[in-house]
C-alpha angles and dihedrals in degrees: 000000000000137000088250098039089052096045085054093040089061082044100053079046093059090052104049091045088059092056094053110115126216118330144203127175122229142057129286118214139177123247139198128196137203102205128213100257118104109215090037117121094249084066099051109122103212099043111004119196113210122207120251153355092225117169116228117195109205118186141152120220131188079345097310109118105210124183115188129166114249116220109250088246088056092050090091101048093044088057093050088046094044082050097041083050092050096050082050088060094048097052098041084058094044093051085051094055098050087049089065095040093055092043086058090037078060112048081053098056094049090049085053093050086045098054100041110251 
């Protein structure tokens, strides 16, 4: 790419970046659960009914790992928010990329003008 196309490229990032909603790191996953209880349906031996689903949201932040169960009528939002976190991550290290790669783009460019091409 050019000097220009990656220029507008980090700027096309930016902007995409500022238009990200809410956000939460992690994964959500579904659970289900065998209780305790003996004669319960989880326990049936021919067609056993577990208990769920429940959604688990497990995440690490600044090096502490957290796992907390998400309310049926959350599940959507977190999603969005787990989503919304992920695409942050994408772009930061695209941005990052293209940084390096117009700072290369750049040092080229000035060895071409010094050198008098």
């Amino acid at each position: 790419m050019t000097l220009r196309q990656i220029q507008h490229r980090i700027e096309a990032v930016k902007k995409q970046l500022a238009e990200l909603g809410p956000m939460h790191p992690g994964s959500l996953s579904e659970q289900y659960n065998v209780c305790g209880n003996p004669g319960c349906r989880c326990k049936d031996p021919r067609d056993p009914q577990r208990h769920g689903p429940y959604y688990q949201l497990s995440y690490t932040w600044r090096g502490k790992s957290s796992t907390r169960f998400v309310r049926q009528e959350g599940v959507a939002k977190m999603r969005e928010k787990v989503s919304n976190y992920k695409r942050f991550r994408e772009l930061v290290n695209e941005w990052v990329d293209l940084s390096l790669e117009l700072e290369q783009a750049e040092r080229a460019q000035a060895k071409k003008d010094a050198d008098g091409n």
